[in-house]
One Martini backbone bead per residue (centre of mass of N, CA, C, O) as a GRO file, in nm:
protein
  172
    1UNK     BB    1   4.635  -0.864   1.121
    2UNK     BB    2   4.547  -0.734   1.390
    3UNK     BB    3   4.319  -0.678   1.669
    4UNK     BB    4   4.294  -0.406   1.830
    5UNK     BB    5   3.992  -0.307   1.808
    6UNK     BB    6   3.632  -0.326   1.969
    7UNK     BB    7   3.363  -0.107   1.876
    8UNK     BB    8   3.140  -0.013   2.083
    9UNK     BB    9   2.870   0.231   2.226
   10UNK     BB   10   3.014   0.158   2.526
   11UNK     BB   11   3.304   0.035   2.409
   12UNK     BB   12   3.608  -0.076   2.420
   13UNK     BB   13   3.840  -0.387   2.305
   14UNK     BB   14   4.089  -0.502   2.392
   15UNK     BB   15   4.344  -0.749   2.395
   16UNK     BB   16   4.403  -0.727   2.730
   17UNK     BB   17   4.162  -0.801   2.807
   18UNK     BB   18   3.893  -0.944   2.957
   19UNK     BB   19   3.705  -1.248   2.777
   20UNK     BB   20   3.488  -1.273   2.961
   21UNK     BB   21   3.318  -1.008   2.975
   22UNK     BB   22   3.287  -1.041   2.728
   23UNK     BB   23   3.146  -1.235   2.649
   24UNK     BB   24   2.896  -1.168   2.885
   25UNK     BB   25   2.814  -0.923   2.674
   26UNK     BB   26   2.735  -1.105   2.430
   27UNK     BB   27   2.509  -1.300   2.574
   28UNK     BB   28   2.332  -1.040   2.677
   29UNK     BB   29   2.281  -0.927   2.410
   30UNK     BB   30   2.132  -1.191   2.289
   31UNK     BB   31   1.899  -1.222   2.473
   32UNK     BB   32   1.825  -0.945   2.403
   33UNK     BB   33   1.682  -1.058   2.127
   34UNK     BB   34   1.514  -1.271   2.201
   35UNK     BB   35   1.335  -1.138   2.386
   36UNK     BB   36   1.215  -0.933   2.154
   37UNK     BB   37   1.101  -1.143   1.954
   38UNK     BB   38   0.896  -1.259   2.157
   39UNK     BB   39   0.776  -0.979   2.222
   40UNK     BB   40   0.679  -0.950   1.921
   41UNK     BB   41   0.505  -1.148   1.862
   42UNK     BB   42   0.300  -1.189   2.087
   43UNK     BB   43   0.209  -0.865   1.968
   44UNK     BB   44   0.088  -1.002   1.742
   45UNK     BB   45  -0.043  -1.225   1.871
   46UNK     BB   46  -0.287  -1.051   1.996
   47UNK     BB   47  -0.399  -0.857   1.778
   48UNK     BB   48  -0.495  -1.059   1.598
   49UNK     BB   49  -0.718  -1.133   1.821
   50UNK     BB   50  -0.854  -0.846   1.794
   51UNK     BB   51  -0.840  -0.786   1.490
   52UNK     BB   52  -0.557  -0.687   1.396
   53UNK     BB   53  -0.338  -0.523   1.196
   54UNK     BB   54   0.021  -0.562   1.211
   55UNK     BB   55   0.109  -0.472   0.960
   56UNK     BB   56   0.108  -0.412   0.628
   57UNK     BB   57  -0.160  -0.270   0.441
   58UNK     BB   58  -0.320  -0.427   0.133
   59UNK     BB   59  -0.458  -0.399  -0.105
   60UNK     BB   60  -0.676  -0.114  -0.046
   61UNK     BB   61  -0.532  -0.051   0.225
   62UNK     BB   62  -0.451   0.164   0.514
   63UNK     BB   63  -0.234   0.332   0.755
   64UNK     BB   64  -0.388   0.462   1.037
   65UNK     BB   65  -0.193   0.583   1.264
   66UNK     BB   66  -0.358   0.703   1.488
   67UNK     BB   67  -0.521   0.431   1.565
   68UNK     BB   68  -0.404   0.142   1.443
   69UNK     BB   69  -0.567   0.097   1.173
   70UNK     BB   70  -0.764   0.011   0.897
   71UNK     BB   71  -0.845   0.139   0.592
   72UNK     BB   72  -1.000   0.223   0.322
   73UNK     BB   73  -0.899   0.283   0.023
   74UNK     BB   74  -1.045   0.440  -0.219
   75UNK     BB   75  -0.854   0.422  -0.500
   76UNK     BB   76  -0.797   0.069  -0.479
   77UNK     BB   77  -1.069  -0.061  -0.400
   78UNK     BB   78  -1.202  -0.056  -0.706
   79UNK     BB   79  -0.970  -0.285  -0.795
   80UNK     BB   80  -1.065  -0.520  -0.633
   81UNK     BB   81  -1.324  -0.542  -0.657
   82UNK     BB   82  -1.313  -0.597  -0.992
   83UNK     BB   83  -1.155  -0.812  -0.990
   84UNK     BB   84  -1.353  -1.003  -0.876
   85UNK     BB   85  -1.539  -0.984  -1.084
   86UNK     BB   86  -1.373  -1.066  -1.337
   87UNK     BB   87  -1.313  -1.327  -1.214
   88UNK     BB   88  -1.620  -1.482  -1.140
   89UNK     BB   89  -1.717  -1.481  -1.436
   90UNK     BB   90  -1.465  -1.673  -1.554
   91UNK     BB   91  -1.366  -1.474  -1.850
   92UNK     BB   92  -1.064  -1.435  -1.710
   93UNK     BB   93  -0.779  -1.389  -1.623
   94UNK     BB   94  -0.449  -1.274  -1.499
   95UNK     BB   95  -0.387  -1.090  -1.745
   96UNK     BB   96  -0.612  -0.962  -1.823
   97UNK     BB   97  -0.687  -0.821  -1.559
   98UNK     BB   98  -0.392  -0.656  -1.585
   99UNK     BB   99  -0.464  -0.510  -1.857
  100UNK     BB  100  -0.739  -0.362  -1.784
  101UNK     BB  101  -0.653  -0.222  -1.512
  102UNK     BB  102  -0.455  -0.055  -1.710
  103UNK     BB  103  -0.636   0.084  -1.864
  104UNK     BB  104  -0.787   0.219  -1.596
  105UNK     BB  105  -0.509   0.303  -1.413
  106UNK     BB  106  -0.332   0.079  -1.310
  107UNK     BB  107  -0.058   0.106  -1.100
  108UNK     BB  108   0.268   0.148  -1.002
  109UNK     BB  109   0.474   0.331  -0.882
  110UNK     BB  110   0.623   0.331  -1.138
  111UNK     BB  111   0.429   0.331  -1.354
  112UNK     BB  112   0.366   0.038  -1.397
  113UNK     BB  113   0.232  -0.284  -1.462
  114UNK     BB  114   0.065  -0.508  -1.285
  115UNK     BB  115   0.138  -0.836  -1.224
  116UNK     BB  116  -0.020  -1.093  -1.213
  117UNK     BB  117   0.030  -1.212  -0.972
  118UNK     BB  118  -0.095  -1.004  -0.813
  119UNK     BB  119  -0.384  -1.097  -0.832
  120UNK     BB  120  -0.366  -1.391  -0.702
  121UNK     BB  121  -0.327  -1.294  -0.449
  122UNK     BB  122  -0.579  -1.152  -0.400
  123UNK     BB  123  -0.752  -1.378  -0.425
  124UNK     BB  124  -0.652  -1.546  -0.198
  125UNK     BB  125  -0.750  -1.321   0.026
  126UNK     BB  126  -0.927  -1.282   0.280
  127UNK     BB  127  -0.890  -0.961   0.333
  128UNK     BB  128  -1.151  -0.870   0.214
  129UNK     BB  129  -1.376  -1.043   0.400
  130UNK     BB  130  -1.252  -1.015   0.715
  131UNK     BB  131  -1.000  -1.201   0.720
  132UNK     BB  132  -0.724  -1.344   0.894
  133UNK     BB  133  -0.391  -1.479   0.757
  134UNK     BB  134  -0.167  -1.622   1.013
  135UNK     BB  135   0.012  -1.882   1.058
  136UNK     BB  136  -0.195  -2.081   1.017
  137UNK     BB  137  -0.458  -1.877   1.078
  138UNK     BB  138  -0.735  -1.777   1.175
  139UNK     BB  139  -0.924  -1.408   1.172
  140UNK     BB  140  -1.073  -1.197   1.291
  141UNK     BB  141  -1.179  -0.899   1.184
  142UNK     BB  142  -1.243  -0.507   1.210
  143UNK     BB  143  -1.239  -0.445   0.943
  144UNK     BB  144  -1.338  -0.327   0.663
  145UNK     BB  145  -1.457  -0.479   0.405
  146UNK     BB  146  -1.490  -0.495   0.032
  147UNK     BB  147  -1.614  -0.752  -0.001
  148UNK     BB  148  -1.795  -1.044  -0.013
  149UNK     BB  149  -1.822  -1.379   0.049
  150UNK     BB  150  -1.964  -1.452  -0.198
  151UNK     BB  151  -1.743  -1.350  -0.414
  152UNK     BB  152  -1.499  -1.493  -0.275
  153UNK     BB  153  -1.616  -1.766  -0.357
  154UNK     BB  154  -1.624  -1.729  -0.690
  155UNK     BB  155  -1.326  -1.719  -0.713
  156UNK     BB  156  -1.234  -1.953  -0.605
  157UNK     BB  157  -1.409  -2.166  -0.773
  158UNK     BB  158  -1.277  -2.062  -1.036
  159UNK     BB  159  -0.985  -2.123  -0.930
  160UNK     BB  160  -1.047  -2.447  -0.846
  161UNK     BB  161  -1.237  -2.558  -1.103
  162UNK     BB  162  -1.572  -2.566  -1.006
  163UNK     BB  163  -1.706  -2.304  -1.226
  164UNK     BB  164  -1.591  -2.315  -1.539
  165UNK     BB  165  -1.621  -2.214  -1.814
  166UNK     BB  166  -1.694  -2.378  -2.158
  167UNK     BB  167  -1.684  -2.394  -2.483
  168UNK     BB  168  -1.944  -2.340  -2.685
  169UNK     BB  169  -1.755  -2.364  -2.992
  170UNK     BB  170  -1.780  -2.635  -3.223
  171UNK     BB  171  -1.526  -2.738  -3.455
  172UNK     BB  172  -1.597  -2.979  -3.716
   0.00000   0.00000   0.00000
């Protein structure tokens, strides 16, 4: 029930070791741990500031490694676009649009039919309309747009229910 002992990559620490020493590189450990953190952060907010998406890239772009930049995915954006028409017309739910475009030939990677609420995430996306949206900031982006921005505005519209047409067929 006794720890004979402890070991990491530099080191073995027994039990008759001094205690400080080992805290002291505990400690170091800790620090590098935060300091790394922070200036993970940090290259994270330069490149958004610059333009770039640090993440991987959202449905409809690709992470092209060689430049470090995103380019629009040809099989997937025609997907994007759609979802945006079909939503705009008001015409549509979020569960019918993606009976749609499974139908259409929409799959997830095991190839079953994409979510709905996955539908309602793109509609909020403005990063189809060239801005990216992170902690709390908008910032402009440098890649190219699949959507724009009267697109992107006319589904939030029917979104928050300020354009949604209402039935006109009343059976009285």
């Amino acid at each position: 029930g006794l720890i004979k002992c402890i070991r990491t990559f530099e080191k073995s620490y027994l039990p008759s070791d001094n205690v400080i020493v080992m805290s002291v590189e505990q400690g170091m450990a800790n620090q590098y741990i935060r300091d790394l953190s922070i200036n993970v952060k940090r290259g994270n907010k330069t490149k958004l500031e610059k333009g770039g998406w640090p993440h991987r890239a959202p449905f409809g772009y690709q992470n092209d490694k060689a430049t470090t930049s995103i380019v629009i995915d040809p099989v997937n954006s025609k997907y994007v676009v759609r979802i945006f028409m079909l939503y705009a017309s008001g015409m549509h739910g979020f569960k019918e649009i993606a009976q749609i475009l499974y139908d259409e030939g929409l799959r997830t990677s095991s190839g079953k039919k994409v979510h709905f609420r996955h539908m309602q995430r793109y509609i909020n996306n403005p990063f189809y309309h060239g801005i990216m949206f992170r902690n709390g900031k908008y910032y402009p982006g440098i890649h190219t747009p699949i959507i724009t921005k009267q697109l992107y505005d006319q589904a939030q519209n029917v979104l928050h229910d300020r354009n949604r047409p209402r039935m006109k067929n009343h059976f009285f």
